[in-house]
Residue, then its C-alpha position, 0 to 999 in steps of 0.5 A: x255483542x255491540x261494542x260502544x263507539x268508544x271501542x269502535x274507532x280502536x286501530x292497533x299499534x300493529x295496524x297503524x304501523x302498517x297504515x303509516x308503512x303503507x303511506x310511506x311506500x305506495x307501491x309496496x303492494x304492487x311489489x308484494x304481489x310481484x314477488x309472490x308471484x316470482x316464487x309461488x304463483x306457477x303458470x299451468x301444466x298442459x296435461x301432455x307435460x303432465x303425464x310426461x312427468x308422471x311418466x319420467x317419476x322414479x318409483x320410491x320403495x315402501x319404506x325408504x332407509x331400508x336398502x334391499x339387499 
Protein backbone atom coordinates (compact mmCIF):
# COMPACT_ATOMS: atom_id res chain seq x y z
CA UNK A 1 0.00 0.00 0.00
CA UNK A 2 1.55 3.42 -0.90
CA UNK A 3 0.51 6.40 0.93
CA UNK A 4 0.28 9.69 -1.01
CA UNK A 5 2.71 12.38 -0.71
CA UNK A 6 0.27 14.12 1.61
CA UNK A 7 0.94 11.29 4.30
CA UNK A 8 4.46 10.97 3.44
CA UNK A 9 5.95 14.29 4.86
CA UNK A 10 3.60 13.18 8.23
CA UNK A 11 5.93 13.36 11.79
CA UNK A 12 3.97 12.91 14.98
CA UNK A 13 3.60 15.40 17.81
CA UNK A 14 5.77 12.61 19.70
CA UNK A 15 8.40 12.75 17.10
CA UNK A 16 8.75 16.15 16.69
CA UNK A 17 9.09 16.83 20.47
CA UNK A 18 11.88 14.62 20.64
CA UNK A 19 13.56 16.11 17.48
CA UNK A 20 13.11 19.63 19.00
CA UNK A 21 14.21 17.91 22.65
CA UNK A 22 17.23 16.39 20.72
CA UNK A 23 17.84 19.98 19.36
CA UNK A 24 17.98 21.57 22.50
CA UNK A 25 20.56 19.19 24.21
CA UNK A 26 22.99 17.72 21.41
CA UNK A 27 24.76 15.47 23.84
CA UNK A 28 21.62 13.72 25.45
CA UNK A 29 22.60 10.56 23.40
CA UNK A 30 26.19 10.46 24.42
CA UNK A 31 24.66 10.89 27.97
CA UNK A 32 21.88 8.25 27.35
CA UNK A 33 24.41 5.58 26.41
CA UNK A 34 26.49 6.60 29.21
CA UNK A 35 24.17 5.82 31.79
CA UNK A 36 23.01 2.66 30.25
CA UNK A 37 26.13 1.49 30.21
CA UNK A 38 26.59 2.33 34.15
CA UNK A 39 23.52 0.18 34.78
CA UNK A 40 23.06 -2.34 32.24
CA UNK A 41 26.20 -2.95 30.15
CA UNK A 42 28.60 -5.35 32.33
CA UNK A 43 32.05 -6.19 31.40
CA UNK A 44 32.62 -10.17 30.61
CA UNK A 45 33.11 -13.08 33.21
CA UNK A 46 36.33 -14.94 32.60
CA UNK A 47 35.39 -18.39 32.78
CA UNK A 48 37.54 -19.06 36.12
CA UNK A 49 35.06 -16.22 37.76
CA UNK A 50 32.60 -18.24 36.25
CA UNK A 51 32.77 -21.63 37.84
CA UNK A 52 34.00 -19.92 41.05
CA UNK A 53 30.39 -18.49 41.17
CA UNK A 54 28.62 -21.51 40.22
CA UNK A 55 31.00 -23.29 42.57
CA UNK A 56 30.19 -20.72 45.84
CA UNK A 57 25.85 -20.82 44.64
CA UNK A 58 23.80 -22.04 47.50
CA UNK A 59 21.70 -25.19 46.24
CA UNK A 60 17.73 -23.94 46.72
CA UNK A 61 15.26 -26.49 47.71
CA UNK A 62 12.38 -27.74 45.41
CA UNK A 63 9.72 -25.92 46.61
CA UNK A 64 11.02 -22.81 48.74
CA UNK A 65 8.24 -21.77 51.46
CA UNK A 66 8.13 -25.45 52.66
CA UNK A 67 10.70 -25.77 55.65
CA UNK A 68 12.10 -29.47 56.06
CA UNK A 69 11.52 -30.31 59.51
Amino acid sequence: MKLSKQHSMYESEHTLFIKALKEKNPGMDERQQQGRALLWDRPPISLDEQQRQLASAVKQQAYVYQNKV
